[in-house]
C-alpha positions in Angstrom: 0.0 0.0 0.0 1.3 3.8 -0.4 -0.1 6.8 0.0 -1.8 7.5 -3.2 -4.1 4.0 -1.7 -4.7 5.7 2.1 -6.0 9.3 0.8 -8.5 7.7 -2.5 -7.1 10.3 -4.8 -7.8 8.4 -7.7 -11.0 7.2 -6.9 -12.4 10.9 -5.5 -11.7 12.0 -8.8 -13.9 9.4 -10.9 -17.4 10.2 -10.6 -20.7 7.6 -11.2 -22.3 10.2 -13.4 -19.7 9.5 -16.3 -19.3 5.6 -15.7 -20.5 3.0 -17.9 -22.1 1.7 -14.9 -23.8 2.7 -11.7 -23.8 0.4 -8.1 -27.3 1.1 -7.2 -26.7 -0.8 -3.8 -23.2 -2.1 -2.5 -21.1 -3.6 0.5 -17.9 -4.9 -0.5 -15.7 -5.8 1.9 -12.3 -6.9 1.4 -10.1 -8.0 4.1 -6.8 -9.6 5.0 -5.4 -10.1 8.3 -6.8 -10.2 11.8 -8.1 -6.2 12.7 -6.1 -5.9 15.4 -3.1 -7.2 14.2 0.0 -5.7 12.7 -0.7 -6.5 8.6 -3.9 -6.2 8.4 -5.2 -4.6 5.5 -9.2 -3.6 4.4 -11.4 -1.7 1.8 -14.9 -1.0 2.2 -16.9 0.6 -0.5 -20.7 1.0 0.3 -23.5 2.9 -1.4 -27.1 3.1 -1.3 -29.3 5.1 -3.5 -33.0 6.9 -4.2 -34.9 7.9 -7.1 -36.5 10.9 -6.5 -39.1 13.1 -8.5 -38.3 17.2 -9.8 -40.6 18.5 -6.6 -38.7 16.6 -3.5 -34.9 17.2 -5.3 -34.9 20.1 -2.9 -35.5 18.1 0.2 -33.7 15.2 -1.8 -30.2 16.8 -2.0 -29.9 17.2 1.8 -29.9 13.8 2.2 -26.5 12.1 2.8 -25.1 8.8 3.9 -27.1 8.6 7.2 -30.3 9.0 5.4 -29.9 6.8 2.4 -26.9 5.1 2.9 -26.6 1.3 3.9 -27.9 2.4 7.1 -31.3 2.9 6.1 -33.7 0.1 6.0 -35.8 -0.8 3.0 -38.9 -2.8 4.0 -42.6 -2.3 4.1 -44.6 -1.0 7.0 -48.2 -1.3 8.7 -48.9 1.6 10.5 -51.4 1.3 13.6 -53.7 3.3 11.8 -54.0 1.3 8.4 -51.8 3.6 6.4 -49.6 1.0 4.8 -45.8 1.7 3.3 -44.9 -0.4 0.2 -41.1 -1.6 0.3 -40.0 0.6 -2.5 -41.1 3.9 -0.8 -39.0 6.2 0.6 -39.8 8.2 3.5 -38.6 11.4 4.3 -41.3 11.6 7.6 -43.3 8.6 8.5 -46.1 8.6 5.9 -44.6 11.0 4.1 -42.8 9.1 0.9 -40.7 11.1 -1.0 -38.8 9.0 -3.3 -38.3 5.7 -4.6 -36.1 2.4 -3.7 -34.7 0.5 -7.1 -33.2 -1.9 -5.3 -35.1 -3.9 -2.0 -33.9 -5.5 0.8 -36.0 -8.6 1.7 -34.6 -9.8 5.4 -34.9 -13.7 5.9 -34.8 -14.0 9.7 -35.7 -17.7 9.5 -33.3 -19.1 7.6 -30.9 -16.1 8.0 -29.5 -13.4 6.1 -31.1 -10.8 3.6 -31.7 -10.5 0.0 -31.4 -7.8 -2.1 -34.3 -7.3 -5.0 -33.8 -5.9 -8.4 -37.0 -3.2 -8.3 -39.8 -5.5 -10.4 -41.0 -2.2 -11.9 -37.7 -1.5 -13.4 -37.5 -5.1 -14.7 -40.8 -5.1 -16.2 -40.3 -1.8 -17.6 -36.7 -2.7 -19.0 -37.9 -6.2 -20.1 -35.5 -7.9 -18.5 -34.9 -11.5 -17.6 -32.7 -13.0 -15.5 -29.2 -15.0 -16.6 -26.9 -16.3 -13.5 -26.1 -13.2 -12.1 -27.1 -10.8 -14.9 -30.1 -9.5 -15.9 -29.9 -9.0 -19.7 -32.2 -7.3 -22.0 -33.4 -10.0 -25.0 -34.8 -8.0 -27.5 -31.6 -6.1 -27.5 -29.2 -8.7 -28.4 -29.4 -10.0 -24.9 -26.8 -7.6 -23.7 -26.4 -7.1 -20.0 -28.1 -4.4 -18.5 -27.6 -5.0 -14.6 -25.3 -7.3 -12.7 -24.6 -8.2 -9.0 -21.9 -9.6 -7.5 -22.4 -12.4 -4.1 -20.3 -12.6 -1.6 -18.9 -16.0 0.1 -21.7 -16.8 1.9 -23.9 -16.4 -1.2 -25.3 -12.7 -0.2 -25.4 -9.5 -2.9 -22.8 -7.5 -1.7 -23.3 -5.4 -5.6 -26.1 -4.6 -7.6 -25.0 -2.3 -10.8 -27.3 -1.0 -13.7 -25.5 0.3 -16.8 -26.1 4.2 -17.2 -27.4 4.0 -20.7 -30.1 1.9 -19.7 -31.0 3.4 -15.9 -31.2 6.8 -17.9 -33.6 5.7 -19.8 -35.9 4.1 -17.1 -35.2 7.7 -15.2 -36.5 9.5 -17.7 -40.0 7.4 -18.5 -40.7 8.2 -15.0 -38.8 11.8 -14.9 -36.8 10.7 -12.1 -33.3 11.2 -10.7 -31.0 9.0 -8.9 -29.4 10.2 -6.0 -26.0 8.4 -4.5 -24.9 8.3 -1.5 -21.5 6.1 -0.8 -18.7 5.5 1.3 -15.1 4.3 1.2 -13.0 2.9 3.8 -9.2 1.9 3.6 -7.3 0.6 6.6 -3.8 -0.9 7.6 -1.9 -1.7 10.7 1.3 -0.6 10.4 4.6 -1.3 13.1 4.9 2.5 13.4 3.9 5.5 10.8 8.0 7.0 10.5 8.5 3.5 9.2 5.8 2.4 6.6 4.6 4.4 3.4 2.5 7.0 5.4 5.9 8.6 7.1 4.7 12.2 7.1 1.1 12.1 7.3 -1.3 13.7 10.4 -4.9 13.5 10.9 -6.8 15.5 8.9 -10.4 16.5 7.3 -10.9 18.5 3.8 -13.5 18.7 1.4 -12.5 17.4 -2.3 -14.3 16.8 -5.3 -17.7 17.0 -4.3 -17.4 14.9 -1.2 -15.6 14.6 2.2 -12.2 13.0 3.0 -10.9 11.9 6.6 -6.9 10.6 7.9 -7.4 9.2 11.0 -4.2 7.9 12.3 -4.3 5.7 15.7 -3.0 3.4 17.7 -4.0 0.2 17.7 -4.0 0.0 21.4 -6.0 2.9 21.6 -8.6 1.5 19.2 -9.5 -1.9 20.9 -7.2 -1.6 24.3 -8.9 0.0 27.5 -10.9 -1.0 30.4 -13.9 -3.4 30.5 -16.4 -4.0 33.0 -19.5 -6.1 33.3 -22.2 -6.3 35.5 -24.1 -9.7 36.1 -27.9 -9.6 37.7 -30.5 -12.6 38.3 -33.5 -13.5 40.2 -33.2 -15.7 43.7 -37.1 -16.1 44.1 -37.5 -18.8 41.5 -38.8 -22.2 43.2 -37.7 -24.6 40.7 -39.6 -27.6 42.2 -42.7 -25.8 41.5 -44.7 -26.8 38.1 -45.9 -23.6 37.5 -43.2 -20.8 39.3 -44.7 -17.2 39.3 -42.4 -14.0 39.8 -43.1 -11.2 41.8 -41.8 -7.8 41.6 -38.3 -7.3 41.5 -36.9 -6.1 44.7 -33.6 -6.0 46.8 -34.3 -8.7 48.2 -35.3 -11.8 45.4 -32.3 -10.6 43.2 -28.1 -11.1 43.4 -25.6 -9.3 41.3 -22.0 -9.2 40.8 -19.6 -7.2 39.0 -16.2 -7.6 37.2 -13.5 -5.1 35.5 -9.8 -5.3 33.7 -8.3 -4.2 31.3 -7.4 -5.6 28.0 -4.2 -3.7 25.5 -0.9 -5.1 24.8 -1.5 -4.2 21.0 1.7 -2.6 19.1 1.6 -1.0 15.8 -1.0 1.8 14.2 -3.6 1.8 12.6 -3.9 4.3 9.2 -7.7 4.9 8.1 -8.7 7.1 5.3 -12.6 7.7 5.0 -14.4 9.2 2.0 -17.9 10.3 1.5 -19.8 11.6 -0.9 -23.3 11.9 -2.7 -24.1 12.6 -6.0 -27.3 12.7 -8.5 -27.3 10.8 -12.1 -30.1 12.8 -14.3 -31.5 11.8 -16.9 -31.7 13.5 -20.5 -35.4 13.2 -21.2 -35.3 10.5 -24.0 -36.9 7.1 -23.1 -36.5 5.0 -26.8 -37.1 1.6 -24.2 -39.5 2.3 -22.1 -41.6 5.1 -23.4 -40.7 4.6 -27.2 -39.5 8.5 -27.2 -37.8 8.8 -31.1 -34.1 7.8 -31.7 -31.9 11.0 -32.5 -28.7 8.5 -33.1 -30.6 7.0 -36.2 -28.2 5.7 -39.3 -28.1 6.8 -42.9 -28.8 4.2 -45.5 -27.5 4.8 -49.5 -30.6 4.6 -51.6 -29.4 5.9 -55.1 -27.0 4.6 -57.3 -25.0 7.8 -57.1 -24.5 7.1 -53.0 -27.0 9.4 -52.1 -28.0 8.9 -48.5 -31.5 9.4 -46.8 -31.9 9.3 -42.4 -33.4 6.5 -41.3 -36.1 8.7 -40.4 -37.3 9.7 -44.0 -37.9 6.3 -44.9 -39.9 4.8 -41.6 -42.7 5.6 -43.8 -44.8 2.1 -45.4 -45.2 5.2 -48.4 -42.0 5.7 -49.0 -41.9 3.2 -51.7 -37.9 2.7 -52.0 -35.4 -0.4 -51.2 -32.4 -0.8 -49.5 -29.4 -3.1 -50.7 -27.1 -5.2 -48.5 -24.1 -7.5 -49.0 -25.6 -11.1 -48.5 -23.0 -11.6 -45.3 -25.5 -9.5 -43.3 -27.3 -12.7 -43.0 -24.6 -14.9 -41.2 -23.3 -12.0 -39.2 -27.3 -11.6 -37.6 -27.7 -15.4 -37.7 -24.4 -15.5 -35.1 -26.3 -13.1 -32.4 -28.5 -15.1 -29.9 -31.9 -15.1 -30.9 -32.1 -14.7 -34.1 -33.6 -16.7 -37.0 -34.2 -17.2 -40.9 -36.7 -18.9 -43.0 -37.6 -19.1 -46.3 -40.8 -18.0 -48.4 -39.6 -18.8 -52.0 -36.4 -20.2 -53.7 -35.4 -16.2 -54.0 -37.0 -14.7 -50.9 -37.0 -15.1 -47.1 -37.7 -13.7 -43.6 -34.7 -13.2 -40.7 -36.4 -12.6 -37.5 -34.6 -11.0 -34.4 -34.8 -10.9 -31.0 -36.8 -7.3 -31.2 -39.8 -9.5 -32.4 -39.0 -8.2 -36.2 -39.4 -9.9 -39.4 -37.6 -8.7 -41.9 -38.9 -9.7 -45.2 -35.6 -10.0 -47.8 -35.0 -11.4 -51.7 -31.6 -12.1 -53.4 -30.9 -10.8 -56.8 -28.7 -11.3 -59.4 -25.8 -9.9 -58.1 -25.9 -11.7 -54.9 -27.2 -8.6 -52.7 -30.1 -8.9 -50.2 -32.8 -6.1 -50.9 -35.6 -5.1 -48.7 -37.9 -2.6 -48.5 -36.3 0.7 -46.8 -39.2 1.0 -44.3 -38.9 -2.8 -42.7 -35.7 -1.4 -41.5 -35.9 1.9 -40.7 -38.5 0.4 -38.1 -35.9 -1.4 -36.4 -34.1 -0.9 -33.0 -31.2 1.3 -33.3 -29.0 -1.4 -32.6 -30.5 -3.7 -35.2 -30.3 -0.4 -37.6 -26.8 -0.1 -37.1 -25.6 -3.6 -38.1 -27.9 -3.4 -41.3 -26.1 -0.1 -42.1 -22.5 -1.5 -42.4 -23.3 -3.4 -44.8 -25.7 -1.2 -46.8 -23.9 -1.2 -50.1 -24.8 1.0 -53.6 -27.9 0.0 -55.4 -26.7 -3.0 -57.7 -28.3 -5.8 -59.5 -32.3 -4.3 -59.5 -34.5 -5.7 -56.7 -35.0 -9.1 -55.9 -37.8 -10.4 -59.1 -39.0 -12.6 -56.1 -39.4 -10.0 -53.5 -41.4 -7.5 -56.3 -43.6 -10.5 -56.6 -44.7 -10.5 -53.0 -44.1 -6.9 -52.2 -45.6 -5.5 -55.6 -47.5 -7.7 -57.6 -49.0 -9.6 -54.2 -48.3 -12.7 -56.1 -45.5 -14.9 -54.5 -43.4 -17.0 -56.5 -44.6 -20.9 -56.3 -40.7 -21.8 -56.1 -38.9 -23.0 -52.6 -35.5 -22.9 -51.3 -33.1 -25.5 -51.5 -32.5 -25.0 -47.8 -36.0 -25.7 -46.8 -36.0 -28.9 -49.6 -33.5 -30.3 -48.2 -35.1 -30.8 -45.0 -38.3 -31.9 -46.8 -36.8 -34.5 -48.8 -34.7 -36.1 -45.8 -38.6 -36.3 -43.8 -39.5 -37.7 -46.8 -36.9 -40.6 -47.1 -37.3 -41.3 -43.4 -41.1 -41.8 -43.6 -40.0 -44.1 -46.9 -38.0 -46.5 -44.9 -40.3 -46.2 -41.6 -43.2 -47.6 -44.1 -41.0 -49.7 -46.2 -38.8 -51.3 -43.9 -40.5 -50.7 -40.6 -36.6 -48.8 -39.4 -35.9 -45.6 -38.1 -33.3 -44.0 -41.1 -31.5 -42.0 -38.6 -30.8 -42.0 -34.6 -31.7 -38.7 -33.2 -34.2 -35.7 -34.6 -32.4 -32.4 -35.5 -33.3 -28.7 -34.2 -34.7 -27.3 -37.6 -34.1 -23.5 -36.9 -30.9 -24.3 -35.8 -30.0 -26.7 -39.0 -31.8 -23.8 -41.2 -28.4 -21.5 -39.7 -25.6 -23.6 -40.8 -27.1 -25.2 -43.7 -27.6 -21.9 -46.0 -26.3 -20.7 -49.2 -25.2 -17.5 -47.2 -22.6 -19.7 -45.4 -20.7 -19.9 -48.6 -18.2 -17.1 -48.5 -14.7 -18.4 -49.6 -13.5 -21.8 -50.5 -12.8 -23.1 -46.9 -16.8 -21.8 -45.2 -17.9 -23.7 -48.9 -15.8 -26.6 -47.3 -17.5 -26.3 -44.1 -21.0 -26.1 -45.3 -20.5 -29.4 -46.8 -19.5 -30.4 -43.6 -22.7 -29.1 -41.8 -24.4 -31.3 -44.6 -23.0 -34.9 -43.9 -23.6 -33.9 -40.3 -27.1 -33.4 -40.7 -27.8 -36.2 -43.0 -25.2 -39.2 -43.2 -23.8 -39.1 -39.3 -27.4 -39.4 -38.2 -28.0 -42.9 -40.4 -28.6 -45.5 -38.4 -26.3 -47.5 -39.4 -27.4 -50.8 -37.4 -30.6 -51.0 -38.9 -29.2 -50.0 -42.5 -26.4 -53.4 -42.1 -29.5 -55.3 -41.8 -30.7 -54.7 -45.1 -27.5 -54.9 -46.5 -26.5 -57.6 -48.9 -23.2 -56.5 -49.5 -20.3 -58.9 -48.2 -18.5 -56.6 -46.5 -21.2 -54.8 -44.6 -19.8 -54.5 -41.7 -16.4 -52.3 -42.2 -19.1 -50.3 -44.7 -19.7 -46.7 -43.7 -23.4 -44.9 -43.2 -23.3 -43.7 -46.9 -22.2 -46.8 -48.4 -24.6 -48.8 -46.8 -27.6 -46.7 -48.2 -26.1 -47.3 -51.6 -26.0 -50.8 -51.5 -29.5 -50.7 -50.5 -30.3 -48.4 -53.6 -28.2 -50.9 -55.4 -30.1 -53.8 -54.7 -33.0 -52.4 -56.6 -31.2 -50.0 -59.3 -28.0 -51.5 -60.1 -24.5 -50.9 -58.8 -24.0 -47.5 -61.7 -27.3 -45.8 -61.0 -26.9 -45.7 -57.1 -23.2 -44.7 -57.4 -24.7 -41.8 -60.0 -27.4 -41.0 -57.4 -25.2 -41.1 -54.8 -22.4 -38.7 -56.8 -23.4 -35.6 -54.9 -23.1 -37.0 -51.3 -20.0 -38.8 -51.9 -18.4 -35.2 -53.2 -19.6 -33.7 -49.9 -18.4 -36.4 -48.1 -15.0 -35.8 -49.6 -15.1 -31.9 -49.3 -15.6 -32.7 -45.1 -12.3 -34.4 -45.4 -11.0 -31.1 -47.7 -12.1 -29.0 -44.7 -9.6 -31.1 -42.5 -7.0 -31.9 -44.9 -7.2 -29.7 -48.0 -4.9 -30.8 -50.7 -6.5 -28.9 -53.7 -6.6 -31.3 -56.3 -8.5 -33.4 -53.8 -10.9 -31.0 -53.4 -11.0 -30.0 -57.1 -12.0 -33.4 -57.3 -15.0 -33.2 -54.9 -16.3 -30.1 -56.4 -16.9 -32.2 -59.4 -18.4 -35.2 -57.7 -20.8 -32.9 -55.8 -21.7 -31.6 -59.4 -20.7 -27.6 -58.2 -20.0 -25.2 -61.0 -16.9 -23.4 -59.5 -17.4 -20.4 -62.1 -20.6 -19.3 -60.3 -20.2 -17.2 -57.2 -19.4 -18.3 -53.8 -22.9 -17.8 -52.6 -24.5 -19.8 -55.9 -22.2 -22.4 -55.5 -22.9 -23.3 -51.9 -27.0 -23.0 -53.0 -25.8 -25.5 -56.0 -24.2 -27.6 -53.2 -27.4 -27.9 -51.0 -29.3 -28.2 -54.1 -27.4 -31.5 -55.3 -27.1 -32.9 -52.0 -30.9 -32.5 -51.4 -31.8 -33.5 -54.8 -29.2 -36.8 -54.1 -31.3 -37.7 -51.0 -35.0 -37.3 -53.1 -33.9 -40.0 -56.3 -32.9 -41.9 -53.6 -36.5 -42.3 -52.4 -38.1 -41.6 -55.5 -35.6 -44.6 -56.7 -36.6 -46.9 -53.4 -40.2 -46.3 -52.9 -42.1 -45.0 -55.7 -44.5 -47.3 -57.4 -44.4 -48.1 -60.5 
């Protein structure tokens, strides 16, 4: 320790009103070494704090550590009269509430200890749920908006908010916070001319807005001295009786004794430094959470071909008529954030849904850009608004045919994604060999929102995310065979060392010939070998799997991983239509 530690210059300087986040209730306690030893070493930081409205600020900023510090108790209370206090009301005067409590103390006297409460109003309002020890806001990306921190025995010794998010709340109900904390530093030292505080005296000043104290003792002084006790009891107490009644006390039915020393003996000194101070975080009277006030921080988005750009705010109009364009890697980068989801309309078209409870209607076009209609996202969240507009690219390619179809002509195309085929045709086989054979064709369902994520053309960015899409395809289709039920209809004579797609060929083979399943089963085997590519990619091996998985490597990265899901898919269909269909 020094003395930069003992006087809190550093932390007298940093205030709660600039900090990304504010302790709306704390006791930390950090201590090593026995307290009245030489060694010994502590820091305290407490705070408490009220929410109060414009017309009690005046009465509010007298208020100070003894008043709404960790002193104070937060509970309800029954007056005798019927007037009842609620546990998040302040009083100022007995049933006179003045301000309000955002974080409660519930005391648990039968099982022991206390709990502190997150104010349900400011959870409700915030839409918050809570994660662990976080409480995180979902349709915001499921960032964190308040934490706390337990202590050993499993108490809250910290409950912070983040300022953004507290300022917001404030404002809906034009509130300010008012903070009052304290900070304590101690060590025992062998003398003061020897340690790092040679120099120092008591002394009191006030400094940045708050109060400091140097107390310097010694440690004798502090917990030495004299004692004395007094002892009293009762001598009128017939304990043979069954039912022994007391009379008054008197000289005569009671004895006493008394005791005194002294206890000391303690070397060293003891160097304290105390600060105090309060402080109010106000709001800036925007709400965009909790009252839906208007978003000032709004992005531009281009919306000519020249790089003109229009506010998000001129085009949250459903009469705006215009579109936006986006490079197609917006899609994986939302699909990454928790909460969020895709699905398809048509082959061309889709829908991403976020965590906000948006849907956000899109269509590819010929240059590979997504396009949607400017007003589904200037309706967004900021957050979600910002994303979208870096990677908001120049108008390139026309509009999505599909989405015009829908969004214009209010006739959807009849076609359907690859993405969502693929799924459709793997139900379709299963139900084929459940009806057929009387087997279950793989081992385990799959999560289809979560398989609709990986397996998507917009995976395909480069070579090696090509490599790993193909990957996400065996995993989904040929590690889930069952491959014990598949060796029983197996006539091959080497069944057993024979892998999950292998065996589904022989089966194929046993009705089509030996040619026409290996050329039905061309696709799969090239995704098969592409997995491997991912692992160990030698290039003429993988040149070599393109080909089997029938992938047109002149076609853009996101066209070939569509042609990929495409072959694959339509692998798994001639398979059934092979197996099952009557002639």
């Amino acid at each position: 320790m020094d003395q930069d530690w003992i006087l809190q210059k550093k932390e007298a300087r940093r205030t709660y009103s600039k900090s990304t986040w504010v302790p709306l209730r704390a006791a930390l306690d950090n201590e090593h070494g026995n307290v009245k030893n030489l060694g010994y070493s502590s820091e305290f930081f407490g705070c408490g704090s009220v929410a109060f409205s414009p017309e009690n600020h005046e009465i509010a900023d007298k208020l100070s550590w003894m008043d709404i510090g960790l002193i104070r108790t937060i509970g309800p209370y029954a007056y005798e009269d019927g007037y009842y206090s609620t546990i998040d009301e302040y009083q100022y005067n007995d049933k006179e509430p003045i301000g309000v409590h955002l974080v409660l103390e519930l005391p648990l006297p039968v099982v022991g200890g206390r709990q502190w409460i997150l104010n349900p109003d400011l959870v409700a309002a915030l839409r918050l749920i809570k994660e662990g020890s976080n409480w995180v806001r979902p349709e915001e990306n499921f960032v964190v908006v308040a934490r706390e921190i337990l202590d050993e025995n499993g108490e809250q010794c910290l409950i912070e908010i983040k300022r953004e998010h507290l300022l917001d709340y404030l404002a809906a109900r034009n509130l300010a916070l008012r903070l009052s904390y304290y900070r304590q530093r101690v060590e025992n030292v062998i003398s003061l001319e020897s340690s790092d505080y040679a120099g120092l005296e008591d002394y009191k000043e006030e400094r940045d807005g708050g109060r400091y104290e140097l107390r310097i003792r010694d440690i004798n002084d502090v917990f030495g001295g004299s004692w004395a006790m007094f002892r009293t009891w009762r001598t009128d107490v017939d304990e043979e009786e069954d039912a022994p009644v007391m009379g008054p006390e008197t000289n005569e039915n009671t004895g006493y004794e008394s005791s005194q020393g002294h206890k000391g003996g303690y070397e060293g000194v003891r160097v304290e430094g105390e600060f105090w101070r309060d402080e109010w975080i106000d709001h800036r009277g925007t709400s965009t959470r909790v009252r839906g006030d208007a978003d000032s921080n709004l992005p531009q988005f281009i919306v000519e071909t020249d790089g003109t750009r229009l506010p998000s705010a001129e085009l949250n109009s459903e009469d705006i008529g215009r579109w936006l364009w986006f490079r197609s890697s917006i899609v994986s980068e939302l699909l990454e954030l928790r909460g969020f989801s895709l699905g398809w309309c048509t082959a061309e078209t889709g829908r991403i849904k976020s965590t906000s409870g948006n849907s956000i209607h899109f269509g590819i076009n010929f240059s590979d850009l997504i396009t949607i209609y400017a007003y589904d996202i200037a309706r967004l969240p900021a957050w979600e608004q910002h994303i979208w507009a870096a990677q908001n690219v120049v108008p390139d390619g026309k509009v999505s045919s599909e989405l015009l179809d829908s969004q214009v002509k209010a006739q959807p195309a009849s076609t359907h994604a690859v993405e969502e085929l693929l799924l459709e045709v793997m139900a379709m086989l299963e139900n084929g060999f459940r009806e057929s054979f009387d087997i279950s064709l793989f081992t385990h369902e799959i999560n289809r929102l979560e398989a609709i994520k990986h397996i998507s053309r917009f995976a395909s960015k480069d070579q090696a995310s090509l490599l790993r899409l193909a990957k996400e395809l065996v995993r989904v289709f040929s590690d889930r065979l069952n491959v014990g039920e598949l060796r029983k209809l197996s006539t091959h004579s080497n069944k057993d060392k024979l892998g999950s797609n292998k065996l589904l060929e022989d089966i194929l083979a046993q009705k089509v010939g030996t040619e026409k399943a290996r050329s039905v089963f061309g696709p799969i085997a090239g995704a098969y070998d592409m997995r491997v590519g991912d692992a160990h990619p030698t290039s003429s091996k993988i040149g070599e799997a393109l080909k089997l998985a029938g992938i047109d490597d002149n076609k853009s990265l996101l066209r070939q991983g569509e042609q990929l899901i495409l072959n694959f898919g339509k692998s798994i269909w001639l398979t059934g239509k092979l197996l099952f269909e009557k002639p």
